[in-house]
ROPA-230915 format. One line per field, with one value per residue: x, y, z of N, C-alpha, C in turn; chain; residue in one letter. Coordinates in Angstrom, 3 decimals. Example, Ala and Ser with C-alpha at 12.3 -4.5 7.8 and 13.67 -1.06 7.14 Angstrom:
2
n_xx	13.190|12.850
n_yy	-5.690|-2.250
n_zz	7.800|7.080
ca_xx	12.300|13.670
ca_yy	-4.500|-1.060
ca_zz	7.800|7.140
c_xx	13.200|12.900
c_yy	-3.300|0.030
c_zz	7.800|7.870
ch	A|A
aa	A|S
//
This chain:
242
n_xx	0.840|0.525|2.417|2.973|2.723|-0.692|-2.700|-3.941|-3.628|-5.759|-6.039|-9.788|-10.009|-11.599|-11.498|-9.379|-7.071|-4.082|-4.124|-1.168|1.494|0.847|1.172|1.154|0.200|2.187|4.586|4.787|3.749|1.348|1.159|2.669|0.553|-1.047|-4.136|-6.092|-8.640|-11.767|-13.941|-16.467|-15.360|-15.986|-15.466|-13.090|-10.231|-8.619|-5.949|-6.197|-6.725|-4.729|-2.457|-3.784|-3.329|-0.430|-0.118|0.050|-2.441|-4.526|-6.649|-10.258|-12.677|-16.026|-18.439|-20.794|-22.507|-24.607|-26.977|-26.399|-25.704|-23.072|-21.735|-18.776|-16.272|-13.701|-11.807|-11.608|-8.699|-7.505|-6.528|-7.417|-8.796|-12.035|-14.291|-17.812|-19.106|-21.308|-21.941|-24.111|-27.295|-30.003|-32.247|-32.916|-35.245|-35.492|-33.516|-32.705|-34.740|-34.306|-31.312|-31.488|-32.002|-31.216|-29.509|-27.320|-24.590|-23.181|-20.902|-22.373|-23.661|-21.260|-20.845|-22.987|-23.791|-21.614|-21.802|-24.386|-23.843|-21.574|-20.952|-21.277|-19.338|-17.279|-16.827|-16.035|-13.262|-12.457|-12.350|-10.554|-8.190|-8.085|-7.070|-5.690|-2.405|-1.020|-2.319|-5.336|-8.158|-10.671|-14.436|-17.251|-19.833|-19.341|-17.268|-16.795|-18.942|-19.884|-17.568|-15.758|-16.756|-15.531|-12.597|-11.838|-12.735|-10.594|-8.506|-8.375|-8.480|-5.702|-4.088|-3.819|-3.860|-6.637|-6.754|-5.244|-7.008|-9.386|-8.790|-8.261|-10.724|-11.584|-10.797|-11.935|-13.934|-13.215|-11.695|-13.908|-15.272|-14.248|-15.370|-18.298|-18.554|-17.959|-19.938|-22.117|-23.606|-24.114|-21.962|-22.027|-21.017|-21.326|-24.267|-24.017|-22.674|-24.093|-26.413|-24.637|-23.714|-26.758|-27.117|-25.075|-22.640|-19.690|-17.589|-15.217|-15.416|-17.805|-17.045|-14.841|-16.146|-17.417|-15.477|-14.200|-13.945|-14.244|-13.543|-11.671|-10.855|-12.005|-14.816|-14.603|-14.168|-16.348|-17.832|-17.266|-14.608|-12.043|-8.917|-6.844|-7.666|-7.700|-4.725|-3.723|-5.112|-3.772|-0.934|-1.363|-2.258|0.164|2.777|6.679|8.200|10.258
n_yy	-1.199|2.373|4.740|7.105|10.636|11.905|12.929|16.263|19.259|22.131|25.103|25.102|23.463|20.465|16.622|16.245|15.300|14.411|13.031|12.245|10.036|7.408|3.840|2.068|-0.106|-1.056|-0.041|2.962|6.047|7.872|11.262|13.641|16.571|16.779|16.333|16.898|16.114|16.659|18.244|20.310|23.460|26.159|26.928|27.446|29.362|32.483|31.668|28.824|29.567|30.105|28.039|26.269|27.207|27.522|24.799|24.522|24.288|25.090|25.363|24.765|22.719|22.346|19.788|19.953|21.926|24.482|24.837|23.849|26.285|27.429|30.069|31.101|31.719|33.387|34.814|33.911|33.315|35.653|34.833|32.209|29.906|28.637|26.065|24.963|21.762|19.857|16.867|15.255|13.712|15.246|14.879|12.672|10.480|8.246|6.231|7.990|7.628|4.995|4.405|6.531|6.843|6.343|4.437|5.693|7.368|4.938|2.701|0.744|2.442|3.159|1.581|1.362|3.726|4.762|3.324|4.326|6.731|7.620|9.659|11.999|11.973|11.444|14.441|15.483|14.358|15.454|17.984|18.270|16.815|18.819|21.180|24.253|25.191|23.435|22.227|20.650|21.265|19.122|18.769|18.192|18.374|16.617|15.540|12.767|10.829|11.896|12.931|11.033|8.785|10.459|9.827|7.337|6.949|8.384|7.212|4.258|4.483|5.281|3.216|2.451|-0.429|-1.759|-2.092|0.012|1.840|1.625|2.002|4.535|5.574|4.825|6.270|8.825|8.442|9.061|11.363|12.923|13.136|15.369|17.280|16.847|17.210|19.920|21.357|20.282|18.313|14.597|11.689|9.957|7.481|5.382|4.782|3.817|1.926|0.186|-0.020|-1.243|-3.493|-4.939|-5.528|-7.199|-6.614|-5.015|-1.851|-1.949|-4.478|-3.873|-1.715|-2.792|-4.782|-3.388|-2.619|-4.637|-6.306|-3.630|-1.263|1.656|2.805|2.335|3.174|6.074|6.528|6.006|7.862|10.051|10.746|11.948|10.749|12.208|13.934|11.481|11.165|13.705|13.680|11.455|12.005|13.968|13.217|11.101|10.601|10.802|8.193|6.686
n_zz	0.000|-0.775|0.700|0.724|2.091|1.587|2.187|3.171|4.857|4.792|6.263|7.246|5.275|4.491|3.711|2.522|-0.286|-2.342|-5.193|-5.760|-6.404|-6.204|-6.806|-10.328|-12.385|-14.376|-13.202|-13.025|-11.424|-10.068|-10.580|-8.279|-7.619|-9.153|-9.434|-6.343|-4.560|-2.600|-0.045|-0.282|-0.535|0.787|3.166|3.721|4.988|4.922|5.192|4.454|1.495|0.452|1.316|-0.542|-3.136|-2.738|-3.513|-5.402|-6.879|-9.674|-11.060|-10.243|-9.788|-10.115|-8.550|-7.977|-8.958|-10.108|-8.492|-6.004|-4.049|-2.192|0.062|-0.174|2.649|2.522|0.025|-2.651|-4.744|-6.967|-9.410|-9.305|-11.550|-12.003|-12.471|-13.428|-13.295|-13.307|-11.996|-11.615|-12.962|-12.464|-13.699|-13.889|-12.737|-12.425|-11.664|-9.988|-8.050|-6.885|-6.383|-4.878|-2.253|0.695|-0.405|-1.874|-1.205|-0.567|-1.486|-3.271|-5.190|-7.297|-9.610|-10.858|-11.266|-12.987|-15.050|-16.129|-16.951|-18.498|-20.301|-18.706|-16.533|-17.962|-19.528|-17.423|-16.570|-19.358|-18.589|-16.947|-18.106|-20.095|-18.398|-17.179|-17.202|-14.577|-10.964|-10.075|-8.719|-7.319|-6.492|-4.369|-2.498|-0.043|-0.805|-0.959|-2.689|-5.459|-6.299|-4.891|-7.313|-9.566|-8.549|-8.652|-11.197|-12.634|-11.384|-12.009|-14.619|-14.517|-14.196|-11.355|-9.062|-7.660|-4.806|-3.895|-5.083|-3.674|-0.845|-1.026|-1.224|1.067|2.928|2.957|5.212|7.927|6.917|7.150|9.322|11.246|9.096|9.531|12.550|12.500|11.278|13.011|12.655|12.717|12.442|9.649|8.708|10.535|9.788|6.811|7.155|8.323|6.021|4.499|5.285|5.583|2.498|2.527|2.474|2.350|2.754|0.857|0.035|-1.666|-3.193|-4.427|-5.888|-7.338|-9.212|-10.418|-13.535|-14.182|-17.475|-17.368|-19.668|-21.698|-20.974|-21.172|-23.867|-24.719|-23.618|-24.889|-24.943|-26.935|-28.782|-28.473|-26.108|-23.933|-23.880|-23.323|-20.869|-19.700|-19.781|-17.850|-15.138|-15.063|-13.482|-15.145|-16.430|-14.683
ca_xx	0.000|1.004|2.807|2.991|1.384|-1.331|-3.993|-3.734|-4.093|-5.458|-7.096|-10.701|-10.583|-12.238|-10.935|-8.642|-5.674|-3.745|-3.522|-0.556|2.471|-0.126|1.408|0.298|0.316|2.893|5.158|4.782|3.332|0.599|1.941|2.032|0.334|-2.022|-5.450|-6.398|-9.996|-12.127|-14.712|-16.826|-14.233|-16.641|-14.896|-11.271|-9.954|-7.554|-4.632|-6.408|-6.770|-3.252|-1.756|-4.479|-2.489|0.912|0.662|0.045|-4.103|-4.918|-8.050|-11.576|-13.757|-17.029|-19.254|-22.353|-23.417|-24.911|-28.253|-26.206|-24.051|-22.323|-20.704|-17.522|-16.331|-13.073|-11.870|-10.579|-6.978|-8.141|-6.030|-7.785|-9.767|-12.996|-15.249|-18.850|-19.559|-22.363|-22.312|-25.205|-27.974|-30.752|-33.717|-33.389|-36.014|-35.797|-32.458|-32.317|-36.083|-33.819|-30.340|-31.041|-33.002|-30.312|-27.920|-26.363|-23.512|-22.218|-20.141|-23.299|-24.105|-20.751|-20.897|-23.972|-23.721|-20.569|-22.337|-25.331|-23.607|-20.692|-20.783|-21.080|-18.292|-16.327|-17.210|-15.057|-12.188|-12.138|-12.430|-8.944|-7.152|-7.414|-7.472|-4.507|-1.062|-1.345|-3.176|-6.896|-8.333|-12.456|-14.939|-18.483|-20.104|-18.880|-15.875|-17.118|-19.525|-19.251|-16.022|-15.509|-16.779|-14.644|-11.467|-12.169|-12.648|-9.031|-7.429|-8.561|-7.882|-4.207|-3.435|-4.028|-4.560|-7.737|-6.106|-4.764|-7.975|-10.400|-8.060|-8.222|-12.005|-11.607|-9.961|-13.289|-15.156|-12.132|-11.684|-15.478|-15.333|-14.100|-16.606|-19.871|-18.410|-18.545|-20.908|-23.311|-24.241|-23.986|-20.784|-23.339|-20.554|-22.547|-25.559|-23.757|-22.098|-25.540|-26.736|-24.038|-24.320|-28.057|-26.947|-24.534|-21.350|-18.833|-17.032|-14.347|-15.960|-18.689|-16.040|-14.106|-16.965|-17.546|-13.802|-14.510|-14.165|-14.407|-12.553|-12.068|-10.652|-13.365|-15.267|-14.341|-14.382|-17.674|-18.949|-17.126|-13.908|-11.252|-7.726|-6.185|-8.664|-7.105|-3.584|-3.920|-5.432|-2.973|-0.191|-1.535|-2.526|0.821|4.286|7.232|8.588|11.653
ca_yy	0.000|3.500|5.466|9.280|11.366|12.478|14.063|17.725|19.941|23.133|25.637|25.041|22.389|19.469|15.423|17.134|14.604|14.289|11.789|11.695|9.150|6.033|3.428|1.690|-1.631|-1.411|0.417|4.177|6.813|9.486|12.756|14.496|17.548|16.981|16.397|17.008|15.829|17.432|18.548|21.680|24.459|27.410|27.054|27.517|30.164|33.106|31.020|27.886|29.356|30.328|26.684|25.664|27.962|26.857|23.543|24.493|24.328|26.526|25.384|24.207|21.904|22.120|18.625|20.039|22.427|25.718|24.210|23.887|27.231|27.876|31.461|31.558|32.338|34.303|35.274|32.575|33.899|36.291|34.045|30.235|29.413|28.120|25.386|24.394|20.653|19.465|16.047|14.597|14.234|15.835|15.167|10.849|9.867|6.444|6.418|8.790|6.860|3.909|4.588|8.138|6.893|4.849|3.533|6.794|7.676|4.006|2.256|0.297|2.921|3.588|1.304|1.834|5.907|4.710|2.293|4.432|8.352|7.487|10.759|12.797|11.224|11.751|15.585|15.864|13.943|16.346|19.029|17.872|16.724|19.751|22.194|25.359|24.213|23.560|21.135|20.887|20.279|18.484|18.856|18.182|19.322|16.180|14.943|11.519|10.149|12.009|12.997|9.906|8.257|10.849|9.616|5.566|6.916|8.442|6.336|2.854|5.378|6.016|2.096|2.350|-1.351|-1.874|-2.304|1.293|2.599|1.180|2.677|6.199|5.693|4.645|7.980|9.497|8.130|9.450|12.472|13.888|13.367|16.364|18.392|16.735|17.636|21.321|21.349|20.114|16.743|12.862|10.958|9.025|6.423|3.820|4.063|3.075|0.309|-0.511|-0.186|-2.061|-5.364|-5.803|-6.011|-8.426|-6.795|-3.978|-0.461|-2.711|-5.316|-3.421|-1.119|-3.955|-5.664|-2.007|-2.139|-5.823|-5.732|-1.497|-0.938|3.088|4.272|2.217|3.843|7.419|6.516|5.711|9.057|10.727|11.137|11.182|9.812|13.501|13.783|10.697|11.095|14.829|13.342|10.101|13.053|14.881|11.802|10.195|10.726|10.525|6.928|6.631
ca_zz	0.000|-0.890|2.093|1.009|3.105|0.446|3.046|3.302|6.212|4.307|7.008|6.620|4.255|4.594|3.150|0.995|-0.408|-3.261|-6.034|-6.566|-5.590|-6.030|-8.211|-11.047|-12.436|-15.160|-12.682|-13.068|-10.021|-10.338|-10.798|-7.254|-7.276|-10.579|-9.203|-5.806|-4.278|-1.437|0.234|-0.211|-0.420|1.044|4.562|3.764|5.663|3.740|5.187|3.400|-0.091|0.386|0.928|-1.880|-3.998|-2.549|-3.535|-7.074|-7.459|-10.311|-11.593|-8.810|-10.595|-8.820|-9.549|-6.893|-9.197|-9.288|-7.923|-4.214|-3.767|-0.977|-0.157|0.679|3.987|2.684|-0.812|-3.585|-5.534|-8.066|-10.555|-9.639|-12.859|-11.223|-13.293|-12.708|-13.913|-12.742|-12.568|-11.527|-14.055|-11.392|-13.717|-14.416|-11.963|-12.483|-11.333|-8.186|-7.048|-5.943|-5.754|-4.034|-1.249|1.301|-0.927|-2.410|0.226|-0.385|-2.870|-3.791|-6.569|-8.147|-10.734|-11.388|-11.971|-14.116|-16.383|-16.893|-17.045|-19.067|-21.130|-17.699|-16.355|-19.202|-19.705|-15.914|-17.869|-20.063|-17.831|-16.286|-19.194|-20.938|-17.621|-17.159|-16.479|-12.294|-10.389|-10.389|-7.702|-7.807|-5.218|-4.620|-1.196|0.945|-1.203|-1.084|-3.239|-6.498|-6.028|-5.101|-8.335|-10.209|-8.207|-8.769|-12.491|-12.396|-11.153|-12.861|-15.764|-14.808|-13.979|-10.577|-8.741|-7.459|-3.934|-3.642|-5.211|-2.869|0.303|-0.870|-1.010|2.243|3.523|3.014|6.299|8.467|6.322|7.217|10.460|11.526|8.934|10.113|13.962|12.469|10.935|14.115|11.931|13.189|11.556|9.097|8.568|10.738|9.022|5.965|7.293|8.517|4.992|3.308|5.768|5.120|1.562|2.486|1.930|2.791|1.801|0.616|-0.843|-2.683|-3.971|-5.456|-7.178|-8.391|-9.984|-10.831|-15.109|-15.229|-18.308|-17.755|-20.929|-22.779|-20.441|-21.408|-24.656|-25.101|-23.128|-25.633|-25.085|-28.238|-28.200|-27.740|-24.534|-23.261|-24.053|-22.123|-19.362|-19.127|-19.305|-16.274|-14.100|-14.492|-13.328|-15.859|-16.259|-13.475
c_xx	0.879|1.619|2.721|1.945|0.502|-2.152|-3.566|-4.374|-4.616|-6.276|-8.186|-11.351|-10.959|-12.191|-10.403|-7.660|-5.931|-4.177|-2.865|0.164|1.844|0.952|0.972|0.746|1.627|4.436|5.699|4.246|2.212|1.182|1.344|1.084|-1.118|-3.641|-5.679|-7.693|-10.222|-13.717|-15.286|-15.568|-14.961|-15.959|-13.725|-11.263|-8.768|-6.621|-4.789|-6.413|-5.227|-2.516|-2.252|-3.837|-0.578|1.224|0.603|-1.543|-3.700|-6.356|-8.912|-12.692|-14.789|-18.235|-20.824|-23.231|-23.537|-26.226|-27.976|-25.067|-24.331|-21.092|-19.578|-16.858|-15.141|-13.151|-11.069|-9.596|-7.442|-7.652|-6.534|-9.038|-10.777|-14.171|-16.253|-18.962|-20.154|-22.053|-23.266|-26.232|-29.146|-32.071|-33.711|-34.188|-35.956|-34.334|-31.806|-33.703|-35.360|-32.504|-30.156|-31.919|-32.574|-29.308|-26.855|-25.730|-23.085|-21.623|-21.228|-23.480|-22.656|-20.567|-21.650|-24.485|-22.908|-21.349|-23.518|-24.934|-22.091|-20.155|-20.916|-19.585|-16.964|-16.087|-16.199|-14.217|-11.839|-11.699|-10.982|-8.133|-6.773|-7.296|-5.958|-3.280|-1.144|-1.826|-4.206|-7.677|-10.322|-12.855|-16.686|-19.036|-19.314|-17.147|-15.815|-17.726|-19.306|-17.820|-15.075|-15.541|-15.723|-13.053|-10.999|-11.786|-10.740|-8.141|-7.442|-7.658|-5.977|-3.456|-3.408|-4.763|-5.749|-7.327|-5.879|-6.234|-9.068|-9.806|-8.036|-9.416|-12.365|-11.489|-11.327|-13.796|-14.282|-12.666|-13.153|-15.740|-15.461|-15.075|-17.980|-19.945|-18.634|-19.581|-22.740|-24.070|-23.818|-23.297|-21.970|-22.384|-21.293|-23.539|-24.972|-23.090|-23.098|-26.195|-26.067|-24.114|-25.914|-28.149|-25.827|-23.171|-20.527|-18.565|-16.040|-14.880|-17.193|-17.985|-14.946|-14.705|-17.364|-16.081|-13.824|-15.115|-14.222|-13.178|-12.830|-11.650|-11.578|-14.787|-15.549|-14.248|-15.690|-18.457|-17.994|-16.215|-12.854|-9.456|-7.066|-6.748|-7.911|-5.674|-2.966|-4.292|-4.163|-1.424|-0.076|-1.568|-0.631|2.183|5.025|7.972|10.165|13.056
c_yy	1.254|4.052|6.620|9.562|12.392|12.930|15.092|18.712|21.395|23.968|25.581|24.369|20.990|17.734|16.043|15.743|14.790|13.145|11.328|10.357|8.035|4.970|2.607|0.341|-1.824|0.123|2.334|4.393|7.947|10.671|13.306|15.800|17.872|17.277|16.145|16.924|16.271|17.671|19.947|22.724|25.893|27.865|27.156|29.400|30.932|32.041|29.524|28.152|29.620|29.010|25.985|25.807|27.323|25.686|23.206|24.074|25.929|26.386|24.396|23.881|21.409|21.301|19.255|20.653|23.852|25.920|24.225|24.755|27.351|29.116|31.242|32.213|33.187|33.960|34.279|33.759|34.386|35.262|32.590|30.498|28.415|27.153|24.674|23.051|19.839|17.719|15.349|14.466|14.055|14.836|13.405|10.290|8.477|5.756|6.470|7.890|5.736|3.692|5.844|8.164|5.492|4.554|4.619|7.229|6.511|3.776|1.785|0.703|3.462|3.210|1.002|3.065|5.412|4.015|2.997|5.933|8.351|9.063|11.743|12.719|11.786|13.574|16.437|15.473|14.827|17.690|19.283|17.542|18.216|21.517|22.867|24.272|24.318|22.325|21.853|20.146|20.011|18.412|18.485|18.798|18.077|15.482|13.409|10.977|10.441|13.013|11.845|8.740|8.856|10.267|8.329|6.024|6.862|7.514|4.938|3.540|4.864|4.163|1.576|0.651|-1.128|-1.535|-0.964|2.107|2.676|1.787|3.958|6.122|5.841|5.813|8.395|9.847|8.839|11.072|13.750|13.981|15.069|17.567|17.788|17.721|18.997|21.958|21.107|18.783|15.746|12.770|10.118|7.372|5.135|3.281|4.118|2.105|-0.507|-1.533|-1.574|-3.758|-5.555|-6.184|-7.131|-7.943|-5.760|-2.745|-1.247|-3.404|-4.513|-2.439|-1.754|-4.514|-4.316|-2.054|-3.171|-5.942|-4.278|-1.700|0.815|4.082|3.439|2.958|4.911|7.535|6.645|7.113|10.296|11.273|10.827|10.772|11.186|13.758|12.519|10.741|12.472|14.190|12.186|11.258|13.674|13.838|11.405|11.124|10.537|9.321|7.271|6.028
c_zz	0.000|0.869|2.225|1.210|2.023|1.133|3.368|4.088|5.905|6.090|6.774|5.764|4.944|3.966|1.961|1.369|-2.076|-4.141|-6.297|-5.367|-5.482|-7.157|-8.858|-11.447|-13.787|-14.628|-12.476|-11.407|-10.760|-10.022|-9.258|-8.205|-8.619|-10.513|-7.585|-5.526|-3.046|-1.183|-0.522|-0.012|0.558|2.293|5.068|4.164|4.268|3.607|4.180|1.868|-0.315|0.484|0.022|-2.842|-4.051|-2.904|-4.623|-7.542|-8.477|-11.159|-10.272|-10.042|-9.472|-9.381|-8.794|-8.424|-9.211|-8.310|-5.810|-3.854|-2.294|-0.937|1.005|1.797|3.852|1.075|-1.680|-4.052|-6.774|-9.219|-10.590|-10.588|-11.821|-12.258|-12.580|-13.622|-13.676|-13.084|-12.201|-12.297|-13.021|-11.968|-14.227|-13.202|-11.765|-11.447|-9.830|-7.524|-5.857|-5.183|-5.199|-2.540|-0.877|1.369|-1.446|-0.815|0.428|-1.388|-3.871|-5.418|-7.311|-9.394|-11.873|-12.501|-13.013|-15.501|-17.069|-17.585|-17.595|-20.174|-19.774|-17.098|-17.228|-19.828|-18.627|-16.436|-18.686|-20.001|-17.379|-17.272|-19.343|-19.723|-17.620|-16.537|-14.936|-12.035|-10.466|-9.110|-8.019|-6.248|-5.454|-3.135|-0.106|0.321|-1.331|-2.082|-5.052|-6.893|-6.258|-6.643|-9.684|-10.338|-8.452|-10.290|-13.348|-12.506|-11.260|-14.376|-15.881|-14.566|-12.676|-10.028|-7.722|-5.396|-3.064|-3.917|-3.995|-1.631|-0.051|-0.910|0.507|3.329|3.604|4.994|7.194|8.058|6.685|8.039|11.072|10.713|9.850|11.561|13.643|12.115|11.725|13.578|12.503|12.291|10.717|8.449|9.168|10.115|7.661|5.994|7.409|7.205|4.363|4.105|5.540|3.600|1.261|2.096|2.800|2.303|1.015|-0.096|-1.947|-3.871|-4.926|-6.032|-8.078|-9.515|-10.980|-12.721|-15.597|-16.218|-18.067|-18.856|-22.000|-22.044|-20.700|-22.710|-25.636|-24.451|-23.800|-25.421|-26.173|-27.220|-28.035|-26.177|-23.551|-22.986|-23.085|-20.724|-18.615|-19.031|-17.995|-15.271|-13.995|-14.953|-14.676|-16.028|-15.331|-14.741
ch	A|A|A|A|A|A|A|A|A|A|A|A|A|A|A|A|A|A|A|A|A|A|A|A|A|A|A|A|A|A|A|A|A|A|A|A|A|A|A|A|A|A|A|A|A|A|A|A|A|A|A|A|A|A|A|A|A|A|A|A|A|A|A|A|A|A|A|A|A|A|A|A|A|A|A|A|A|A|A|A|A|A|A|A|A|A|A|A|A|A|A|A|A|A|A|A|A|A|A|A|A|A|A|A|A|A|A|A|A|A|A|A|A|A|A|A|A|A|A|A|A|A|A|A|A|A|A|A|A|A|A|A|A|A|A|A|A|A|A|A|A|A|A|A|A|A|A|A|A|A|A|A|A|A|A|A|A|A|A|A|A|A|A|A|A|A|A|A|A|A|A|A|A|A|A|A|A|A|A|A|A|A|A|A|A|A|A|A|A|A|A|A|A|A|A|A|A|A|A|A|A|A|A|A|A|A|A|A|A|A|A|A|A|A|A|A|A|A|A|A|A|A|A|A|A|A|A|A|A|A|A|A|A|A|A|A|A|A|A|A|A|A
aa	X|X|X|X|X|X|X|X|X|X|X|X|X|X|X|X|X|X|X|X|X|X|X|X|X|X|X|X|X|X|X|X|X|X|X|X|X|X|X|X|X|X|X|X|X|X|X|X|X|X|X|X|X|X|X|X|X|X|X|X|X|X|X|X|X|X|X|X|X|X|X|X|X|X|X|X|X|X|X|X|X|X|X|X|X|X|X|X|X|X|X|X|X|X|X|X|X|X|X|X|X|X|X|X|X|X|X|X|X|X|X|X|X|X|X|X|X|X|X|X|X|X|X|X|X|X|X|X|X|X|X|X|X|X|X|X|X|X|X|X|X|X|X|X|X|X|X|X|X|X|X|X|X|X|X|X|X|X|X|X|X|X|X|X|X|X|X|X|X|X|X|X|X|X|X|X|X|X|X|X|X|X|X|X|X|X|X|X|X|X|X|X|X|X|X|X|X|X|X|X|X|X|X|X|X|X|X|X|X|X|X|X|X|X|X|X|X|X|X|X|X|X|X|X|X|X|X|X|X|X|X|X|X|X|X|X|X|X|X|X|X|X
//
């Protein structure tokens, strides 16, 4: 299992870590500093957008939305390039009826969302391939779920074993702790452990039968990404061969 310390202490921020330093199956590393994942950003303190900045963010890819703003409690870096990319597709009823009532906030539905929102998916891909020279960092309001599905995407993408992937998922439940506590909310980690044993499984295990055959650059292919789109993105994602 990976060792670098990829969780990040910004002021205010919330399950922030890196991507990089993971390694992959035909012996490469993810590029430190390329894509950064997180919580809600609204609660970073000056001194937080300032180590955001320091560690080389220059573009905020925001998956919530403009449907769930949140105002900022101090002032982003006149220079961070800010992108909205919604990814959720709000209005598939059929969809949110079953996996948005329970099971969303586990692994349950990631390979679900993946198999059916393949051109959403892929639209964030694109977003990051072709984003300003810097890191990029992605957020949704808890940093978990579609965040999460972004970060699984990634990093199957970049070669990443299943092994390593499923442990930065993991980071999450940890990682939120400390917002819920500020926030005045219950840790809701139990009641998805709850969840996931009456279906008979785990965070771990459901997250690995989620990984279980993903091809993700046929994946990203099919939601419409070309082979320049990929070749940008497999650039940024990954380290330079040693």
């Amino acid at each position: 299992m990976s060792t670098t310390p990829r969780q990040l202490h910004w002021d205010g921020g919330y399950n922030v870590r890196d991507l990089g330093g993971l390694p992959t199956v035909d012996g490469r590393r993810t590029r430190w500093g390329a894509v950064v994942r997180s919580a809600d950003l609204s609660l970073l303190t000056e001194a937080g957008w300032a180590q955001l900045w320091d560690h080389g963010v220059r573009t905020v890819i925001d998956l919530a939305g403009e449907d769930e703003p949140a105002a900022d409690l101090a002032p982003r870096p006149e220079a961070l390039e800010n992108l909205v990319v919604p990814l959720d597709p709000v209005h598939d009823t059929e969809f949110w009826s079953y996996w948005g009532t329970g099971l969303h906030g586990t692994p349950l539905y990631v390979r679900p969302f993946l198999d059916r929102y393949p051109a959403h998916t892929a639209e964030v891909a694109k977003a990051i391939a072709h984003a300003r020279p810097g890191g990029v960092l992605v957020h949704c309001r808890a940093g978990r779920d579609r965040t999460g599905i972004v970060a699984v995407l990634l990093l199957a993408f970049a070669g990443v074993p299943a092994e390593e992937i499923v442990a930065d998922y993991e980071l999450s439940s940890a990682g939120l702790r400390p917002l819920w506590a500020r926030l005045g909310w219950p840790d809701d980690a139990p009641a998805i452990t709850e969840v996931l044993a009456q279906h008979g499984t785990t965070r771990r295990e459901a997250l690995h039968a989620a990984l279980d055959g993903f091809d993700a650059e046929a994946h990203l292919r099919a939601g419409g990404c070309t082979e320049a789109d990929l070749e940008a993105l497999r650039d940024r994602l990954l380290a330079p061969p040693e």
